[in-house]
N, C-alpha and C positions, 0 to 999 in steps of 0.2 A: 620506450622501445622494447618489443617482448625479444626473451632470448631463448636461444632453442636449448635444451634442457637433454640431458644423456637418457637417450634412447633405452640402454643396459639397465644404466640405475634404477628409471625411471619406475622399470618393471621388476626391478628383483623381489623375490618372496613372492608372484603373485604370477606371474608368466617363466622369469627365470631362475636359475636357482648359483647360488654364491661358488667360484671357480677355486676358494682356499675351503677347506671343510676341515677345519678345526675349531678348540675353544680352547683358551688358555687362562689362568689369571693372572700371572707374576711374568713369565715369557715371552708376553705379545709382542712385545718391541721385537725380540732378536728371533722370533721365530718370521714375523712380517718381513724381516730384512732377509731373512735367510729365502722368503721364497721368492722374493726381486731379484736376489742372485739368480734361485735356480733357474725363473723364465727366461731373465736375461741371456744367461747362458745356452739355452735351450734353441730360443730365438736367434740368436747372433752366428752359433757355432753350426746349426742346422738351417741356415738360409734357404738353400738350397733345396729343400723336402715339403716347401711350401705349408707350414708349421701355423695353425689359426689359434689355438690356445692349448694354454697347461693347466691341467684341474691336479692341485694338491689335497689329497686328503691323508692327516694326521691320527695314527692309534698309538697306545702306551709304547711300541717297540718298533715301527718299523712304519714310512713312511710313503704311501703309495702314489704315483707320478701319472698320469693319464694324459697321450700326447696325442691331440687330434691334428691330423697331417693328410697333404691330399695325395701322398708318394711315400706309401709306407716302407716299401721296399728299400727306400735308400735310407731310411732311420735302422732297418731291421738287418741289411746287410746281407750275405750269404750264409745260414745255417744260424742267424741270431748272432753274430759276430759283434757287431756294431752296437746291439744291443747290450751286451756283457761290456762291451768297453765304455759307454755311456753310462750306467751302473754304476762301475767301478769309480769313475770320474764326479758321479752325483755324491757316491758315500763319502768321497774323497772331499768334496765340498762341504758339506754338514755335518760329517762324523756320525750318521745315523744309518740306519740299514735302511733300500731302497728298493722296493719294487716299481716297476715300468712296466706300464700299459699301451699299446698305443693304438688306436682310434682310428680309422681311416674314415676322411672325408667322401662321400661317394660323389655329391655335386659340387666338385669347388668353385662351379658360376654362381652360385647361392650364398656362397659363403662372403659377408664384409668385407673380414679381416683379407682374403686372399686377393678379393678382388681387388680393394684399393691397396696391395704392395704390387698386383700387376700393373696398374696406374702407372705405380711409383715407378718401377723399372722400365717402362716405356720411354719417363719422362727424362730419364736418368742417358738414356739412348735416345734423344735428340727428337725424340718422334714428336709431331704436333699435338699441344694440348688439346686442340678440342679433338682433333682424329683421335685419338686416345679415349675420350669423355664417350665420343659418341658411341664408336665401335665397340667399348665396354659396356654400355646402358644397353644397348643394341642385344647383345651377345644374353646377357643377364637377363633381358626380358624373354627371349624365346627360351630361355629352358624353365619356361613356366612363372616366371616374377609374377606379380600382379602390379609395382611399384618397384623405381628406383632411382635414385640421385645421387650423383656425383659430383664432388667440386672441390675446386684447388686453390689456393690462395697462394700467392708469392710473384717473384718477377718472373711474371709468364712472358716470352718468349725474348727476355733478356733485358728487359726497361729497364728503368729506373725503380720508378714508382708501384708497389706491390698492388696487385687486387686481386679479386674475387672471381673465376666464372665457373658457372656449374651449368650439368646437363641432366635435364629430369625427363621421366618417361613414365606413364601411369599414375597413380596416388600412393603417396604414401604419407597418411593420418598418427602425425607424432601426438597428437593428444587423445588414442586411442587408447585405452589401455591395454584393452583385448588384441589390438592389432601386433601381432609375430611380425617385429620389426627388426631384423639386424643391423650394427654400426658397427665401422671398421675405420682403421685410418692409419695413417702410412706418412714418410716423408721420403722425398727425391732429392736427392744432392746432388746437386750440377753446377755446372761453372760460375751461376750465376749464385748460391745460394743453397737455401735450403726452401722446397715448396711444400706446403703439405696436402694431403691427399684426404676426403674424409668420402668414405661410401652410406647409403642408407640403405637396405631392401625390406620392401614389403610381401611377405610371405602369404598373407593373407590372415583372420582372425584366428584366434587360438579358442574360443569361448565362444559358440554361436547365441546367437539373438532367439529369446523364446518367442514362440508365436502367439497372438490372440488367441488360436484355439486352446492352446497348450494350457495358456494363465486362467482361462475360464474353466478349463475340462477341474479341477479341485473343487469348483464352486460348485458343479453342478452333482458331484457324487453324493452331497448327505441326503441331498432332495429325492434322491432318485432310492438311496437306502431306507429313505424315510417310510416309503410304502410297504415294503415286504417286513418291516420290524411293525409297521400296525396291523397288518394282516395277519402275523404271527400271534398277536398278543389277542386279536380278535378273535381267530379258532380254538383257541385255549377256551375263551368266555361262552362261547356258542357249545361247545362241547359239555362244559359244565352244567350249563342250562338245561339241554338236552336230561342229562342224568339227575336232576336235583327233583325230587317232591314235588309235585303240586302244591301251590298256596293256596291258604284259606278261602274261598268265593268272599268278595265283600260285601256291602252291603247291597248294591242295587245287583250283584248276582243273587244274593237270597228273593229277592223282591219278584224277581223274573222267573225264580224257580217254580212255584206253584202251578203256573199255566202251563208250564210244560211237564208236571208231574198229572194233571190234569188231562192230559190229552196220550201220555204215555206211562200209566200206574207202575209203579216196581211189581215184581213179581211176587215178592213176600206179601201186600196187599191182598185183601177179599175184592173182588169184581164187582162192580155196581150191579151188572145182570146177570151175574150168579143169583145175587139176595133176593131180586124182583121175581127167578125162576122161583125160586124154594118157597117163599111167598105164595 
């Protein structure tokens, strides 16, 4: 039975690029823990500013934070407030100096992660799973999706027995590699449980497809160079000709000479009817 395979992973190094940007050799452990703290924190304390990811990147002294959020303003506060107090609260966590970046989302219907924690809070608020599924695929595909799937597993609408139901709308090709596919995923806590939530969208390719003409137009340039480099090499040789000596007459030019010396004497010759006058 095939199993569906991480979206993210799938493509990192080649479509996506890695959200920790450090390298370490002796530190890896306690620097990895350290950044589960910071998203955690990040994530949990900032619920509310609808928070899709934290990109950490690591230099010799000071550690920079980058927080894509689809509600900048309630991360950023009145005059950067909230900001200085977040800071002070991350240094406060790692012992390292911090700067904060933050990112605003401009389409948060595009985005995975945000979409399926809206799932999630719907489902959390009593609302019907599939009205939820649908109205969300729905909504994601008119702001241009080309593809997207939703689905939920757990005790939907309070059974016993957990399953599966998911709502798709367009194509979305996980064994594309070129295809800009986003995954998100989220879980609901309700009376019954814990459901989980996973979104797919399909953005459309990242790496377009060459055309015939395109593969063929290399083939066909040495052919077409090949004319003007003999032409070239050929007016050099015609030129030279032009200016080189005359060669020797061979032999059946001497052969031929006489009758036409015969019929047109040089000038330095005596005349045949000069001699016969003087005679």
């Amino acid at each position: 039975m095939g199993q569906k395979v991480h979206p993210t992973g799938f493509r990192l190094g080649i479509l996506y690029d890695w959200q920790s940007k450090w390298f370490s050799d002796h530190d890896y452990r306690a620097l990895l823990q350290e950044d589960l703290v910071v998203r955690r924190y990040l994530t949990e304390s900032m619920r509310d500013a609808g928070v899709s990811q934290v990109e950490i990147e690591r230099n010799a002294n000071i550690v920079t934070v980058t927080i894509h959020t689809a509600k900048p303003g309630i991360v950023i506060g009145r005059s950067g407030q909230k900001v200085d107090e977040l800071r002070n609260r991350l240094e406060a966590l790692t012992g390292k100096r911090i700067r904060v970046n933050i990112q605003e989302i401009r389409m948060p219907e595009l985005d995975a992660h945000l979409v399926a924690r809206s799932i999630a809070d719907q489902l959390e608020r009593r609302v019907a799973f599939r009205r939820a599924l649908r109205q969300t695929v729905q909504r994601t595909m008119g702001r241009g999706a080309q593809g997207c799937k939703a689905m939920v597993a757990g005790r939907l609408g309070g059974i016993e027995m957990s399953r599966k139901e998911s709502v798709m709308d367009g194509r979305v090709p996980l064994h594309t590699i070129r295809a800009d596919i986003d995954f998100g995923q989220a879980e609901a806590h309700t009376t019954f449980g814990r459901i989980g939530v996973k979104v797919w969208i399909y953005k459309g390719e990242t790496l377009p497809e060459k055309r015939p003409s395109q593969e063929s137009a290399p083939a066909e340039a040495p052919a077409a160079s090949a004319a003007p480099i003999g032409a070239t090499q050929a007016e050099p040789a015609a030129q030279a000709g032009s200016q080189a000596p005359a060669a020797p007459p061979g032999p059946e030019a001497a052969v031929e000479q006489p009758p036409a010396a015969a019929d047109a004497p040089s000038a330095g010759a005596p005349a045949v009817e000069g001699t016969e006058e003087q005679g």
